[in-house]
Every structure is written in structure tokens, then in C-alpha cells.
C-alpha positions in Angstrom: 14.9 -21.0 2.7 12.0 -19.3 1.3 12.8 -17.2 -1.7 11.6 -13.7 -1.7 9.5 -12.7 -4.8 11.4 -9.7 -5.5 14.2 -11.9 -6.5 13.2 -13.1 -9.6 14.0 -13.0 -13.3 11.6 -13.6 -15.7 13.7 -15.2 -19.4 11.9 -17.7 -21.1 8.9 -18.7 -19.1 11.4 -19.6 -16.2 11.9 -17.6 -12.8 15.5 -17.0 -11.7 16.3 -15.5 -8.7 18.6 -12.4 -8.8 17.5 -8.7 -7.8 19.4 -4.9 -9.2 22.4 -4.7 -6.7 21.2 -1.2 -5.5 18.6 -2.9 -3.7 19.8 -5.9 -1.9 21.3 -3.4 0.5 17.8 -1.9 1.0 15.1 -5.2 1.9 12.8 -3.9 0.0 8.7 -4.3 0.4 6.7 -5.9 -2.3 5.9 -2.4 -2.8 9.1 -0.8 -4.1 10.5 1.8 -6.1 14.0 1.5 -7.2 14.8 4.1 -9.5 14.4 8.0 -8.8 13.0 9.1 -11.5 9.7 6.7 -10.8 7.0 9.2 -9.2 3.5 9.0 -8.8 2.8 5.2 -9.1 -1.3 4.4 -8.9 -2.0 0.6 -9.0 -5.9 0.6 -8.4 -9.5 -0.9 -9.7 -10.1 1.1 -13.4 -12.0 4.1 -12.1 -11.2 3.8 -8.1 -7.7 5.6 -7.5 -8.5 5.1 -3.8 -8.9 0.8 -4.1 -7.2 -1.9 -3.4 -6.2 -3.6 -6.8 -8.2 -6.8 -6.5 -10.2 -8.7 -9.4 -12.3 -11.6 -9.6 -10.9 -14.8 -11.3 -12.1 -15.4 -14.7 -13.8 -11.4 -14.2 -13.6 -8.9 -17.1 -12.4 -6.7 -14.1 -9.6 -4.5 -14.9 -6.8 -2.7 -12.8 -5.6 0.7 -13.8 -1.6 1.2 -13.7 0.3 4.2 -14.5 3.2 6.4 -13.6 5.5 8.9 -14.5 9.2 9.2 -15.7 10.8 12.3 -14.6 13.8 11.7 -17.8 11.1 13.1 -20.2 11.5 10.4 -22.8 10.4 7.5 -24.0 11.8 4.1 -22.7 10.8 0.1 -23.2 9.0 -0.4 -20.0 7.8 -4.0 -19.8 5.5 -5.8 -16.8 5.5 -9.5 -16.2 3.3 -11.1 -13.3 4.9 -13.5 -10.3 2.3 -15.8 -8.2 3.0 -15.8 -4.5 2.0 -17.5 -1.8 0.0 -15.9 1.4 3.1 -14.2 3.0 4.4 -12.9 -0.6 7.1 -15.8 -0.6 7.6 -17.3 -3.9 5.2 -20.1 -5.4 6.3 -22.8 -6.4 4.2 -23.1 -9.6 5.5 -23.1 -13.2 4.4 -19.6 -15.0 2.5 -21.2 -17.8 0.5 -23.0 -15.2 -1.0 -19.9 -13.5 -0.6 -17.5 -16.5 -2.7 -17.2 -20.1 -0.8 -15.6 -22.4 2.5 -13.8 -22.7 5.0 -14.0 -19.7 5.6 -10.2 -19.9 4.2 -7.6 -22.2 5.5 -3.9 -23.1 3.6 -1.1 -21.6 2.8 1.1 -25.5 0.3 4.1 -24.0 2.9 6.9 -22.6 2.5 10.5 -23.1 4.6 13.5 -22.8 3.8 15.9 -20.6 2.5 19.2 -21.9 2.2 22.5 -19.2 3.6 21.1 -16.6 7.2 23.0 -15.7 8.6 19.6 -14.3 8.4 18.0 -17.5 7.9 13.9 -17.3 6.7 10.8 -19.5 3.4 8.9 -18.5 2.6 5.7 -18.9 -0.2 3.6 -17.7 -1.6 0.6 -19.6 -5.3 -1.6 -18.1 -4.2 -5.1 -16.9 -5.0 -8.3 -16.9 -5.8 -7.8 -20.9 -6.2 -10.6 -23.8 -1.9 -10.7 -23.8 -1.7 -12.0 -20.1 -4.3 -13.0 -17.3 -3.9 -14.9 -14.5 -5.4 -18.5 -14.3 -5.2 -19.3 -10.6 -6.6 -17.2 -7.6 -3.8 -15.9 -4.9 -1.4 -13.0 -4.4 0.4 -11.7 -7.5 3.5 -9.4 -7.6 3.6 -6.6 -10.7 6.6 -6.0 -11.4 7.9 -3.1 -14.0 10.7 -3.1 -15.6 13.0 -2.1 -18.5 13.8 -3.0 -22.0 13.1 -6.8 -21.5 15.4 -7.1 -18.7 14.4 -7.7 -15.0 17.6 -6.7 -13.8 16.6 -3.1 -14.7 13.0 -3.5 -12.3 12.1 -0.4 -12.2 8.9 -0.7 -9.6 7.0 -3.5 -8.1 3.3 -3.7 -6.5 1.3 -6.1 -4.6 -1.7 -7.7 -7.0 -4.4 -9.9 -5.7 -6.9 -12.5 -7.7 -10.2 -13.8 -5.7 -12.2 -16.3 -6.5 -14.6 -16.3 -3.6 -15.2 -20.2 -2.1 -15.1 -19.2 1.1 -17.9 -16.9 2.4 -16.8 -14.1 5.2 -18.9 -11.8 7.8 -17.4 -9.9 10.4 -17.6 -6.3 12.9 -15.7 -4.2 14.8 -15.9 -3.4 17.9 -13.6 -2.1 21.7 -11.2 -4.5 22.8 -12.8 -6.2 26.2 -9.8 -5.1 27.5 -9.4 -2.1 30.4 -5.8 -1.5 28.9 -7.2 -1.0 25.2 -10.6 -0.1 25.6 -10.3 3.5 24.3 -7.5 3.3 22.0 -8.1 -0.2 19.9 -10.5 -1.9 17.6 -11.0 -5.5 17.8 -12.0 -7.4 14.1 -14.4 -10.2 14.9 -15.3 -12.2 12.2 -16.3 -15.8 10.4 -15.7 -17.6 7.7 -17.9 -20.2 5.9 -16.0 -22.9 4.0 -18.4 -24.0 1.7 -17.4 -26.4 -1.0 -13.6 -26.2 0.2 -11.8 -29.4 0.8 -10.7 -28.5 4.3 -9.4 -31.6 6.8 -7.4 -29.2 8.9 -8.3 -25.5 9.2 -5.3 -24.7 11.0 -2.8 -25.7 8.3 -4.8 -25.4 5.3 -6.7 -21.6 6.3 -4.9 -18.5 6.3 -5.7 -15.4 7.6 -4.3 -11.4 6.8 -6.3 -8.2 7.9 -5.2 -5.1 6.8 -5.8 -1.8 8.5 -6.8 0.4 5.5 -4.6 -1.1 3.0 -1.8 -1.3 5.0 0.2 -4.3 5.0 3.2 -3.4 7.5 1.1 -3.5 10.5 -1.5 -6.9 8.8 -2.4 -9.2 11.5 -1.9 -12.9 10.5 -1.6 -16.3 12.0 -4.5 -16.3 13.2 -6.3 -19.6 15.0 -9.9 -20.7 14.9 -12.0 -20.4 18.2 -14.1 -23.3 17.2 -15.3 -24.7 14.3 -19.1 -25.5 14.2 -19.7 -27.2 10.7 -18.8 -25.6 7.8 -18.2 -22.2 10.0 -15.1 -21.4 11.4 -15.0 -18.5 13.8 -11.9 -16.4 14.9 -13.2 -14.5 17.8 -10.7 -14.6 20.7 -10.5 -11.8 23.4 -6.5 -11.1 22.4 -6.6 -11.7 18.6 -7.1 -9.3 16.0 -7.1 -6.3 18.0 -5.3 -2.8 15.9 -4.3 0.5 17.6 -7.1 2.5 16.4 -5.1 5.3 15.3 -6.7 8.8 14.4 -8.1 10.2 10.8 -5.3 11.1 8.8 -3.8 14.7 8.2 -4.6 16.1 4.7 -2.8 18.3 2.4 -4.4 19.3 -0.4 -2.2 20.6 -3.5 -5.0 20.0 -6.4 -3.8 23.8 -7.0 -0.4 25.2 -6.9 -1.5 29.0 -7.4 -4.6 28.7 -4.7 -3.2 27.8 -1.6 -5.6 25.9 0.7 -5.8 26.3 4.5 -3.2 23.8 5.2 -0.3 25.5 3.1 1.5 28.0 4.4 3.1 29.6 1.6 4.6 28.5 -2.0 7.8 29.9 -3.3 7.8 29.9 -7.0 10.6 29.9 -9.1 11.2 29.8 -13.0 11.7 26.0 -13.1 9.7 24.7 -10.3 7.8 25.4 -7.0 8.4 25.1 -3.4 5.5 24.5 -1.4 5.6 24.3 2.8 2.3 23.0 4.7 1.9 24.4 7.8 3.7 22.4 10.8 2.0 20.0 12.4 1.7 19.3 16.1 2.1 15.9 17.9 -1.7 14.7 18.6 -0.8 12.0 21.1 -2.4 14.0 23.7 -5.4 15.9 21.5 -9.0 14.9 22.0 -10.2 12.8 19.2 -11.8 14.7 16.0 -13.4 13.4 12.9 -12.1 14.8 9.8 -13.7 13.1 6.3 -10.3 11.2 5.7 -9.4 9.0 2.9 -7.5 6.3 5.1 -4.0 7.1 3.8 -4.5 7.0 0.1 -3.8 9.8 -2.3 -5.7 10.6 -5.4 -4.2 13.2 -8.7 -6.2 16.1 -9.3 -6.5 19.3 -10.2 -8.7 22.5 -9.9 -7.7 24.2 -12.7 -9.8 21.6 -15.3 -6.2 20.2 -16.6 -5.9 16.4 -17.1 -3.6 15.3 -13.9 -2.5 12.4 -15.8 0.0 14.3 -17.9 -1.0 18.3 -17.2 -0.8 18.1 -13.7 2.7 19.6 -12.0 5.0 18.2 -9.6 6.3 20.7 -6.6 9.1 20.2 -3.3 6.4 20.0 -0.5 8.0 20.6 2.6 7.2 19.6 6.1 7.4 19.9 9.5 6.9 18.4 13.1 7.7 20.7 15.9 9.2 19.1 19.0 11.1 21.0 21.9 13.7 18.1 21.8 14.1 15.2 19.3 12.5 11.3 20.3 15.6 10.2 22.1 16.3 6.5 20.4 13.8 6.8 17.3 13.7 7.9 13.7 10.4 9.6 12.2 8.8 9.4 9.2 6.4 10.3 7.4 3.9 7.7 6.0 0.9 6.7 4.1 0.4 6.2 0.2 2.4 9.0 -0.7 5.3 7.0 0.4 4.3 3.6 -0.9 3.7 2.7 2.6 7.7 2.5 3.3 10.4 4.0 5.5 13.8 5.0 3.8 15.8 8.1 3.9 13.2 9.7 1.0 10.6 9.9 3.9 13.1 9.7 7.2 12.3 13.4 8.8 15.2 15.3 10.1 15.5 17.1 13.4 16.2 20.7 13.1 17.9 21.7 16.5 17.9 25.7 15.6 14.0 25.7 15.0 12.9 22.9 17.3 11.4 20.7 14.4 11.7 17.8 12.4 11.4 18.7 8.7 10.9 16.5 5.2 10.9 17.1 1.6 8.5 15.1 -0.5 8.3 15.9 -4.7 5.0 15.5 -5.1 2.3 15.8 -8.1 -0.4 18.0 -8.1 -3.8 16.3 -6.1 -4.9 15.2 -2.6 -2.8 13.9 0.1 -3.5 11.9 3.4 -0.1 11.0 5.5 0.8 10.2 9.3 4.0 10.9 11.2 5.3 7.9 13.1 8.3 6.5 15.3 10.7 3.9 14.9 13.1 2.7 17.8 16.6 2.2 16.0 18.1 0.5 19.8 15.4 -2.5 18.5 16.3 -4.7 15.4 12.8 -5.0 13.3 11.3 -2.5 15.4 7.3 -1.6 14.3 6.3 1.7 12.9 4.2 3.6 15.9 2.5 6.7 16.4 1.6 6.4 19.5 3.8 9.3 20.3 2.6 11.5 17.4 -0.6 10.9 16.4 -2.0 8.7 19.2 -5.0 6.6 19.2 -8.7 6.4 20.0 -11.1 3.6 19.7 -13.6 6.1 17.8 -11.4 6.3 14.6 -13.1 5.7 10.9 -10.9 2.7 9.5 -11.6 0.6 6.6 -10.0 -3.3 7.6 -9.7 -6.2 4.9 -10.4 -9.8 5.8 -8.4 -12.1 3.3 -8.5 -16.0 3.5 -6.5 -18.1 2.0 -6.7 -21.9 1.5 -4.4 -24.4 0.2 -5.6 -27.4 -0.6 -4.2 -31.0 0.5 -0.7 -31.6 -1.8 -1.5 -28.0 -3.4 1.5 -25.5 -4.4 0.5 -22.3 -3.8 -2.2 -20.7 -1.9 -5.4 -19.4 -2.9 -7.4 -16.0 -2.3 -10.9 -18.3 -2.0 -12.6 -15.2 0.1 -12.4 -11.2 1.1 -14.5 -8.5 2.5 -13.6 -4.9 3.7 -15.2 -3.9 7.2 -15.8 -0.2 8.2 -14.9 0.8 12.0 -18.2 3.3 11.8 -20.4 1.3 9.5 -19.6 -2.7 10.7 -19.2 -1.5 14.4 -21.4 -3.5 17.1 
């Protein structure tokens, strides 16, 4: 039985596997946070909030973390770095054999914050630095967490470490299909093995896309259409094909005194602030639009020239989704960054019989916001995430899509990130 890499302990160089008991009830995501008072968590490339955080082996690349405590003091927050496999499964690999360095290190730069009327602590500290660095390529989970003590994890994220042996070149373009001609995109791409050791692609080569960062919906096991030398090309007809979706709604709350055309009104009070964006209609039957989007992500800023990081102020956003009658069967959420890509009760959106709505309550920092509303059917155990129903799809959408190979090689413990490369729906479509 694989071993989930949230269940680990990190005490003298050796992993254990335990997890807090608030969150074996929950199956958490490699992308998790367990305590309430966590907000705002950015995991990116150093001066690209909007990134995947990804860095070249043996690179003087850096990854910017940071995030805030709502307690408003100062606490012993330590990180310590887990290799994992392709599917985010424990490796098997000892940590001094894929780690320089200190097993786990205390995050020092914090700050109070200073205008703000929610008052909060950040933190944020550059990683990999000369304390700790990762050795091998792969997946790597981040995990926070306090005073020495991984029982007391207070966040996780997804890392990843390339070392590009493996060359990759793709497009996008419709599904051949009649049924998902105007509402999918189809990823064709190839791969060029290089100096890899590779006696069976099938085994040894593994494949994840992700549809703008996403990894709840990545397409994997993936098969080869033929291999012609050192090229390897993944082209079927019924492979790699994604809804297409629609650009993202926006809110933007960069200001909380200059409400933008997608707030309806703020309530301000002495020792916070209620903001509610205007409802927002089901767009399953709307012609496609383009709107500039971000794919998702969410970015801290403000318009008033204050420093987001630790001047910016946190406010109850509300929204809402009218609907004559609720989705009989389903739960709704609302999704995206904002939400660490996850659905729990923080994000579950509740149907309001007496207005006809479903309505959500998100505490959110000061910046801009790109989210989604989707479906879940609760009659269906492991049932996907869709918005079929509320946003629905068209083959025109702007999405970014990430092409990751991994490799193992023959008697090897863990697998490798030997190749990547991001894919525009607009800019790589044929």
C-alpha cells in the first residue's frame, strides 16, 4: 500500500508516517491548509505570483513562499522537504540522498502587520537556500509546520525540480470528435528522449498535463502512439482531450474604499469589512466571450501604494449564484486559487431557498481574484468537479496546459522530472 506523502514525520533524517488527527477525517490534497488561521498562502517563482513553483536542478532559481497568521504573533514555523514520486506517493529514497543540507529549517523573516484592521503575522522566507536544496530532480512536497514538530503541519504545497533530459513540443487544437468539437481542446504533443536510458517507454515514461495549474482534473497514463527513434509521440484521437472551459470570473478588491464594477456594495464596520460581489449567473448557455483572465490564480495588491505583503487588509467577500431551484443531487463550490484548488465546507456554497441563490463567504486579502463555480454529484463516490452546468465550455477558451515527463530509470527509486513545457490554447493552437 502506497504511503501518501502527507503522512510523514520528519525526526532525525528519518520519515515516519503519521498525519494531525483533524485531518485524517478530511483526505486532504498535497495542497492543504489545516489550521484556520493560515490565509493567503503564495508558493510561486521569486517575482511571478502567478507561476507554477518549478526550478531547475543545480539552478540558482528561487521560489518565493509566504503567508499570514491571523493570531497576530510570532510562532516557530519550520519547513522540511519530502521527494515524491509522479502521482505524489511517497519515494522511497533516504532524505540525505536527495537533500543537501538541513532536513528542516525555521522560517526567521515574519512581520507584523501595521494598518491593516485585521491584524496578522507574515512570514515568507526564498527556498531552496544554502541550508537545504534538493539533489535529485522529481516532485517535492513543502510542508510547514510548527515548533519542530510535524504533527503541528500547519500547510503543505506541491514543489517541483526539472532537470530537462528529455526534450518536449506540442499544440492544441479541436477534438476530431463531432461530440467535442466546440467545447474541448485536444494536447498533442512529443517527446525526445535524448540521452535517457529508456528500454520500455511504457513503464519507464510518465506523463501529467495540467489544465492551468490545476491538478484535480491532470490527465495521466498516458500511452505512446509510436515511437520513431528517439521520439516518442502521444497523439491519439481520444487522449489528452480537456473541457475547454470558459475565461474565468474576476473580482477585483486591490481597494476596499473604491469599489470596482464587480462589487456591489461594502459594509464597513469598526473591526472589519463586508464586501458582496455582484451575483453571478450560470453561463452554461452564454455565448463565448474573451475577458483577459489570469487562469485561476490570484495575485495581492493594492491601489492605495501600501505594501500587500503586511499593509494590505483582509475583508468577508460574499457571493452568490442565483438559481430558481437548487442542482438536485450536487453540491457547488466555488473554485480556483483562492481556494487552493480544493472543495470543503470553507468553499461548499449554500442554497438559499428565500432568495433563489446559492451564497459563499470567502475572508480574503486585499488583491485580484479569478474563481469558477462548479458541481459535484454527492449520489457518485469520487465524483469529478464539473461546470458544465455553470460555467460551460467552448473550444475557443485561452488556457495555459503543462506537459510534465517523468522517467525512471531501470532499478531506480523514485521518479524524475527529466522534461516540461507550458502550451497556450491561443498561442500553440494549430
Amino acid at each position: 500500500m502506497k504511503i501518501q506523502c502527507l503522512f510523514l514525520l520528519m525526526m532525525a533524517g528519518q520519515l515516519l508516517a503519521t498525519y494531525p488527527a483533524a485531518a485524517q477525517e478530511t483526505s486532504p490534497s498535497p495542497d492543504h491548509i489545516y489550521y484556520n488561521n493560515i490565509k493567503s498562502v503564495k508558493f510561486s517563482a521569486n517575482g511571478d505570483p502567478l507561476s507554477l513553483p518549478v526550478i531547475q536542478l543545480n539552478s540558482s532559481e528561487k521560489l518565493e513562499l509566504s503567508f499570514d497568521d491571523l493570531d497576530n504573533d510570532t510562532k516557530n514555523y519550520y519547513y522540511s522537504f519530502v521527494l515524491c514520486n509522479a502521482d505524489w506517493s511517497r519515494a522511497q529514497v533516504n532524505t540525505f540522498d536527495y537533500l543537501q543540507g538541513f532536513s528542516e529549517n525555521r522560517i526567521q523573516n515574519y512581520r507584523f502587520s501595521s494598518i491593516a484592521l485585521q491584524k496578522y503575522t507574515h512570514y515568507s522566507v526564498s527556498v531552496p537556500n544554502s541550508n537545504s536544496y534538493p539533489k535529485k530532480s522529481g516532485n517535492y512536497l513543502l510542508m510547514v509546520y510548527l515548533d519542530s514538530d510535524t504533527s503541528q503541519l500547519a500547510f503543505t504545497r506541491r514543489m517541483m525540480v526539472a532537470d530537462n533530459k528529455a526534450g518536449v513540443a506540442g499544440f492544441i487544437q479541436q477534438p476530431v470528435s463531432p461530440k467535442l468539437f466546440r467545447t474541448s481542446q485536444k494536447v498533442n504533443f512529443s517527446i525526445t528522449t535524448g540521452g535517457l536510458n529508456i528500454n520500455n517507454p511504457f513503464d519507464q515514461i510518465k506523463i501529467y498535463i495540467l489544465q492551468n495549474y490545476r491538478w484535480d482534473n491532470a490527465i495521466s497514463n498516458i500511452k505512446p502512439m509510436f515511437l520513431k527513434g528517439s521520439e516518442i509521440v502521444y497523439n491519439t484521437e481520444v487522449d489528452c482531450v480537456f473541457p475547454a472551459g470558459k475565461e474565468w470570473r474576476w473580482v477585483d478588491l486591490r481597494s476596499f474604499r473604491l469599489q470596482t464594477e464587480r462589487v456591489e456594495k461594502s459594509d464597513y464596520r469598526r473591526n472589519g469589512t463586508d464586501i458582496y460581489v455582484r451575483p453571478d449567473i450560470a453561463r452554461a448557455n452564454t455565448m463565448y466571450q474573451f475577458i483577459k483572465d489570469i487562469n485561476g490564480r490570484f495575485q495581492l495588491a493594492t491601489l492605495d501604494d501600501y505594501d500587500p505583503n503586511f499593509e494590505g487588509d483582509y475583508a468577508a467577500v460574499h457571493f452568490t449564484f442565483p438559481s430558481r431551484e437548487p442542482y438536485a443531487g450536487y453540491d457547488m463550490y466555488i473554485f480556483g486559487e483562492l481556494t487552493s484548488y480544493e472543495f470543503n465546507e470553507s468553499n461548499k456554497m449554500v442554497y438559499n431557498p428565500d432568495k433563489g441563490a446559492y451564497e459563499g463567504t470567502l475572508f480574503l486579502k486585499q488583491g485580484y481574484y479569478n474563481y469558477i463555480y462548479g458541481l459535484i454529484d454527492k449520489t457518485v463516490p469520487n465524483s469529478k468537479f464539473s461546470t458544465e452546468y455553470t460555467e460551460g465550455d467552448s473550444w475557443e477558451a485561452e488556457n495555459n496546459y503543462t506537459i510534465l515527463i517523468y522517467y525512471r530509470a531501470l532499478g531506480g527509486r523514485a521518479d524524475e522530472l527529466v522534461g516540461m513545457v507550458n502550451l497556450n490554447s491561443i498561442l500553440n493552437r494549430k
